[in-house]
C-alpha positions in Angstrom: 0.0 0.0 0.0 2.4 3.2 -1.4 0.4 5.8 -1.3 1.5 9.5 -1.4 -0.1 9.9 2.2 2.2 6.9 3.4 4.7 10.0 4.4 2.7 11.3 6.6 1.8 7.9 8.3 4.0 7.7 11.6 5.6 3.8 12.9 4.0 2.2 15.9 5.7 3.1 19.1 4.0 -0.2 20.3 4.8 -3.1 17.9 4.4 -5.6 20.4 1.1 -4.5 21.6 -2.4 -2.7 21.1 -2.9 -2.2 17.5 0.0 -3.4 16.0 0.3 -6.1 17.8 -2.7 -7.6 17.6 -2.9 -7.6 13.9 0.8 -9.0 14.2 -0.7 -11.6 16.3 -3.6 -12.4 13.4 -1.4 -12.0 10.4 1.8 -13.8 11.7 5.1 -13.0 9.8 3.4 -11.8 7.2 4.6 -8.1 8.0 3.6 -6.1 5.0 -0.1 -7.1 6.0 0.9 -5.9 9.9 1.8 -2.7 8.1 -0.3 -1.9 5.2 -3.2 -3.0 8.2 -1.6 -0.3 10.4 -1.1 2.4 8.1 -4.7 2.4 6.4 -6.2 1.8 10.8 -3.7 5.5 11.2 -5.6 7.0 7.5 -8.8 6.0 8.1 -8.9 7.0 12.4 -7.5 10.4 11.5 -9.9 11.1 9.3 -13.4 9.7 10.8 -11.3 11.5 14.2 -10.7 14.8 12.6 -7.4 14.6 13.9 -3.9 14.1 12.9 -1.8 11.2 11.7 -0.1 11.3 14.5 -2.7 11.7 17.3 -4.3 8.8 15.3 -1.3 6.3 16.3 -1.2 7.8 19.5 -4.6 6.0 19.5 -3.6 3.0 18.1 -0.5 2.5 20.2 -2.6 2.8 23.6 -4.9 0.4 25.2 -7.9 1.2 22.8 -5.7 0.2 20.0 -5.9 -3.3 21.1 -10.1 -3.5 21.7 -10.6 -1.5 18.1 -8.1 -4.0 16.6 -9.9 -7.2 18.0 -13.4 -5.5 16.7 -11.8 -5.2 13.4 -10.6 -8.7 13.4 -14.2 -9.9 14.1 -15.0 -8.5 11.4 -12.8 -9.6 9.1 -12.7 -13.1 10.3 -16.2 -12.7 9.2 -15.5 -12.3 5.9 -15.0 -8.7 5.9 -12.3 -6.4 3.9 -9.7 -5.1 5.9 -10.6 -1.5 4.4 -14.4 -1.9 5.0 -14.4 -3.7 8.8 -11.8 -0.5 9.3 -14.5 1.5 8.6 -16.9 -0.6 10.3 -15.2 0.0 13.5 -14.3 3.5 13.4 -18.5 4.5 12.5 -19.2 2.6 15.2 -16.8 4.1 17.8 -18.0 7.7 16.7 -21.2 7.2 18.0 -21.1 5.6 21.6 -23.9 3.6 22.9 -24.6 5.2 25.8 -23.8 8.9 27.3 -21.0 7.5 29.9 -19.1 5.9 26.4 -16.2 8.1 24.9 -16.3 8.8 21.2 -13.2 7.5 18.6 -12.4 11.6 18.7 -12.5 12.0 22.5 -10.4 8.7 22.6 -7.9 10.2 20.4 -7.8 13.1 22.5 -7.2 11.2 25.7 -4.6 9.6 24.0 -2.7 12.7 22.8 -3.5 14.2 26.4 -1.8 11.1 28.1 1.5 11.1 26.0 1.8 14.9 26.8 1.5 13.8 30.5 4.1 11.4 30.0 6.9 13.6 28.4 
């Protein structure tokens, strides 16, 4: 997956857990899978988020990363495209179920908040 926005796609911080991990855990050694699945999860949270790349992976890298990713796995274990259960996943973590759930954007948020905290 080379695409021109592939630049501004920042690594995992966390390949050996959350996110990245998890699909590394699905996929196996196949590692352009673990990566192409990483880079379109960054591209496709950033935008449904509003936020950047970067915040995105922030995201990913955390403890979220690894509840979105098994969701996303469902999906595609059911049969879905990596691309569309991606999507899936993100729609359905914009809109929380109940008023005490935090949206994808308020997650990303959190996430940007506790790297600051940790620096």
């Amino acid at each position: 997956m080379n695409t021109n926005t592939d630049q501004n796609i920042p690594a995992t911080r966390n390949a050996a857990r959350a996110f990245h991990g998890t699909m590394r855990g699905f996929y196996g050694a196949a590692h352009d899978q673990v990566n192409d699945a990483w880079r379109l999860a960054v591209h496709i949270v950033a935008a449904m988020s509003m936020r950047e790349p970067r915040h995105a992976a922030y995201f990913l890298d955390g403890a979220h990363g690894r509840y979105f990713a098994d969701e996303v796995l469902d999906q595609v274990e059911a049969g879905k495209r990596l691309n569309d259960a991606l999507h899936n996943v993100s729609e359905r973590w914009m809109k929380p179920e109940s008023q005490h759930q935090l949206t994808l954007a308020a997650r990303v948020d959190e996430a940007l908040a506790a790297r600051a905290l940790r620096r």
